[in-house]
N, C-alpha and C positions, 0 to 999 in steps of 0.2 A: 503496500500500500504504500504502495504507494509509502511512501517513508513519510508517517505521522513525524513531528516533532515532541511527543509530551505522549506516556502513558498513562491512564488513569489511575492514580493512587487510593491506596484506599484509605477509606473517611469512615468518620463514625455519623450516622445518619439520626436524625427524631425520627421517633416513635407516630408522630403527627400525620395525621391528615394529610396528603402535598397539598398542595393549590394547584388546582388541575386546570389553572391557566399558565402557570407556570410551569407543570409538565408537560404541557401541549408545546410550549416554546422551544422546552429542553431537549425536548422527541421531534422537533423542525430542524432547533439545530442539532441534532447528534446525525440525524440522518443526510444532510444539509453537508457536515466535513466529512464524512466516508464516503457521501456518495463524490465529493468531489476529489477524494485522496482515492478514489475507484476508477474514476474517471483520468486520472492522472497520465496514461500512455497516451490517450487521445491528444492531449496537448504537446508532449510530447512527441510525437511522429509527426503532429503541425509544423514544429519546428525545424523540419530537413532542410535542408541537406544538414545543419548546426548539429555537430560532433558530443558523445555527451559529458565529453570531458568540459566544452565551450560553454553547455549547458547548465552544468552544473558552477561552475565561476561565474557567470553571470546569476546564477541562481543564488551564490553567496553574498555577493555583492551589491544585489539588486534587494533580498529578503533583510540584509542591514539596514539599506538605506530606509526602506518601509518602515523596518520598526521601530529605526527612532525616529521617522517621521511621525506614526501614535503616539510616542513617549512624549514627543514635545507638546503634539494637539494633547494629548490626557494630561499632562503636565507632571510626568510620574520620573523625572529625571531624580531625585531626592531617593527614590526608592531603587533604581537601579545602580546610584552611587554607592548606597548601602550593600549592594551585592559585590560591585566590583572591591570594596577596602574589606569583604570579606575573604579570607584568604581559603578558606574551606571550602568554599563556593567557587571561588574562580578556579581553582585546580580541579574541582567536579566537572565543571562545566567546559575545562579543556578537553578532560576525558570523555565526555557527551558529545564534544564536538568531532572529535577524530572519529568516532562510533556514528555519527550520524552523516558523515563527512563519506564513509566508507559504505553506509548503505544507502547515499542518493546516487552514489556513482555506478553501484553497481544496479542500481534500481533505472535509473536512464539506461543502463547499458543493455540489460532486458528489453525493455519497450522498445529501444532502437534497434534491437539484432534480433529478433523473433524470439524473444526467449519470454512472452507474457505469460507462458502459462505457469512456467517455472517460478515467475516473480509472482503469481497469484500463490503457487504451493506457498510459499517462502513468508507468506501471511494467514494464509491459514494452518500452518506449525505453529507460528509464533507466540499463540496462546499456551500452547503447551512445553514450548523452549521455556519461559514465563513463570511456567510452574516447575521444571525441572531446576530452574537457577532460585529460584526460591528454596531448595532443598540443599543444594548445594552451599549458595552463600548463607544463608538465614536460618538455616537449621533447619526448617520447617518440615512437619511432618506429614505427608500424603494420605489421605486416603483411601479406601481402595478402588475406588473409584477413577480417583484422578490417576495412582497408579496404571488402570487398567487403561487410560487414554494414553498416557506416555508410552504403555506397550505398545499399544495398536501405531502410533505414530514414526515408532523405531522400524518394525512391521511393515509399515509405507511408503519408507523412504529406503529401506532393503530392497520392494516390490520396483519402486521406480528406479532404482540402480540397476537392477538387469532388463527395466522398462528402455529407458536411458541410453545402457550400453557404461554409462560411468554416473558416478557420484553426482545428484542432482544439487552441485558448488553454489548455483546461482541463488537457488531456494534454502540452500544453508545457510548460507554467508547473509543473505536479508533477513531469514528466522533469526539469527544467534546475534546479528552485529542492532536490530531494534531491542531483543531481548535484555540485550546489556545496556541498551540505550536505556530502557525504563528504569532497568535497577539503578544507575545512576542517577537518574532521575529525581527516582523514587528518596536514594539516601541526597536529593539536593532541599530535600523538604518543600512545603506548602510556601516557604518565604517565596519562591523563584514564582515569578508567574510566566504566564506562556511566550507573553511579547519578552518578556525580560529576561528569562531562558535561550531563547530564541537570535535575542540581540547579543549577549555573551558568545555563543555559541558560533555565531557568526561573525564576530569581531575576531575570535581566534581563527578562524580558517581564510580570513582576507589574503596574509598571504600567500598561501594557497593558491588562493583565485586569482588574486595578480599575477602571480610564476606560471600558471598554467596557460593565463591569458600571453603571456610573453612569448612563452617558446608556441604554443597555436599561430599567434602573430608571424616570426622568427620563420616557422614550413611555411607560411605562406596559406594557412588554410581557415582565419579568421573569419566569419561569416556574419558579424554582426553589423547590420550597414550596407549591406553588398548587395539583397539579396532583390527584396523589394519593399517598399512599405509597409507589409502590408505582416512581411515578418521579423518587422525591426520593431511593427508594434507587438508583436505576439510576445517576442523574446523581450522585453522592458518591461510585460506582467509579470515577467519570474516572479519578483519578491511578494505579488499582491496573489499570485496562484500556490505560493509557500503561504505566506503569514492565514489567509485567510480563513481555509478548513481550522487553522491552529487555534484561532481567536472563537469559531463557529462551535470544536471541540470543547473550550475553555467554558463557553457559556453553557453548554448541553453538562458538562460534569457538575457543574454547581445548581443543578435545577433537578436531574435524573438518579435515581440511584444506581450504586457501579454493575447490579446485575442487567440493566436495562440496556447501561453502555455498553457491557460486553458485549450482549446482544446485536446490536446496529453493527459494533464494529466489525462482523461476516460479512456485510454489505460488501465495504473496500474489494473483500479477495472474491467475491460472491461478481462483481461486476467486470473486475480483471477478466476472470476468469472466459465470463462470455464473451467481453470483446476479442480477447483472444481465439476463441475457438469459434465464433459466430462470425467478426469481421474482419481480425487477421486470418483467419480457416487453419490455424497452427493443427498438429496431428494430433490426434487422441487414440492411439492404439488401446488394446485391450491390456495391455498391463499398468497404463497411466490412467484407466478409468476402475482397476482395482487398486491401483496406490492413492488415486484421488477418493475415492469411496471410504478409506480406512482412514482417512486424514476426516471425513467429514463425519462417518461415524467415533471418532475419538474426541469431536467436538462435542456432538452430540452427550454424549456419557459427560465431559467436564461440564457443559453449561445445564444439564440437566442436575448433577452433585451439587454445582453452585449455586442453582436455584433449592435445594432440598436444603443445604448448611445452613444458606440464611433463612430461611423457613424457621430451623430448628431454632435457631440465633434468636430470631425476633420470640418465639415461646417461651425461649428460657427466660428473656428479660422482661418481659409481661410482668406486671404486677399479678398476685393470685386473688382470684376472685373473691368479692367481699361474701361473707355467709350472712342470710336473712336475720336479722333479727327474731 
């Protein structure tokens, strides 16, 4: 997915009633940044002949300049100063950056070389890379449930390596490189907000995007300006086609609870998926529609566990009934 910026951390919710105008907002926008972090290759393959190495540096540079364009309209510079003389935060958020840095590149690099469907698998793993590095770094202990999804997901990524012919890298490397993006994330705490995460994370990789812009310049095969109007304007969205689902994500986690977000968030890999195999016509043999099956039956079981946990969760913290008088 499309390579989200921000995973959903988890919050402790009221017991309350929503206000189911404000779920109706939070359910617009959650659907509103997957469907457009789904729609992501579309724009993407707009942007040809633009290489996605070009791609992605304009994409850094452009996603900067946007958000402290916000920072200055919201007037939130006071609070992004506080992040930056944070020294625990800024070393997080270099770490986020090279991690997020490593899966837009290889996430463009999919969309441009036929490889969407691989970058669809590569999002729907990622929920359960997600849960396997929670076990790892956090000690946390699995269920058996969720267990039984990380079998199946091992299971489908074996099926699609002799699908494949080799190791399906593209769908690993986007599972494993957003998976760590969240845990980072997650330990940058509630302080970091989306734009403000976002604009860190992008100030460290400028130079980056300058050096890449140099030697592109340097072969001779810059494309930004050359092409026609028409994709000079396409590619000068970058930053407003990054920041936007980020901001639309932002407002849907503070209205939704995180089972619902889970939820939507299939959309992204759910709409890869078709455009790949509906309007790129990529192949779907019969062993990439049994490794895909097992990947979507392994969701199936976790989001079904996680709707059961919090079910339990919310009982046990009920108050207990008052007895009649």
């Amino acid at each position: 997915m499309p390579e989200r910026c921000g995973e959903p951390r988890e919050r402790h919710y009221s017991e309350a009633v929503p206000d189911p105008r404000s779920s109706s907002t939070g359910l617009l926008a959650a659907i509103g940044a997957y469907g457009l972090w789904g729609l992501l290759p579309v724009y993407f393959i707009a942007l040809m002949p633009t290489g996605p190495v070009e791609i992605v540096a304009w994409r850094i540079l452009l996603s900067l300049v946007f958000c402290l364009l916000i920072i200055g309209a919201t007037r939130t510079f006071p609070a992004l100063r506080a992040l930056i003389v944070d020294r625990r935060i800024l070393l997080l958020s270099a770490v986020a950056a090279v991690l997020i840095a490593v899966n837009w590149h290889v996430y463009v690099y999919a969309s441009l070389s036929g490889f969407i469907l691989e970058a669809a698998l590569g999002y729907f793993i990622n929920p359960i890379v997600t849960v396997a590095l929670g076990v790892v770094f956090l000690r946390e202990r699995l269920r058996p449930a969720q267990w039984c999804a990380v079998a199946l997901s091992i299971v489908a990524v074996i099926v699609l390596a002799v699908g494949y012919g080799t190791v399906p890298v593209i769908a690993l490397a986007l599972a494993f490189s957003f998976g760590f993006y969240g845990y980072v994330k997650n330990r940058m705490g509630p302080r970091v907000s989306a734009v403000g995460g976002l604009t860190l994370e992008t100030a460290w990789l400028v130079p980056l995007a300058i050096g890449e812009l140099v030697v592109i310049g340097m072969l001779g095969s810059l494309t930004a300006g050359t092409v026609d109007p028409g994709h000079t304007l396409l590619l000068a969205l970058a930053g407003v086609v990054t920041a936007i689902p980020l901001l639309l994500f932002a407002a849907a986690a503070r209205r939704l609870p995180l089972t619902v977000v889970g939820f939507v968030q299939y959309l992204a890999p759910v709409l890869q998926f078709l455009f790949g195999v509906i309007v790129m016509g990529e192949a779907m043999p019969l062993e990439r529609w049994i490794g895909f099956s097992l990947v979507w039956l392994a969701l199936i079981v976790l989001s079904t566990d996680a709707v059961r946990a919090r079910q339990h969760s919310r009982r046990r913290a009920a108050p207990p009934p008052v007895e009649p008088v």
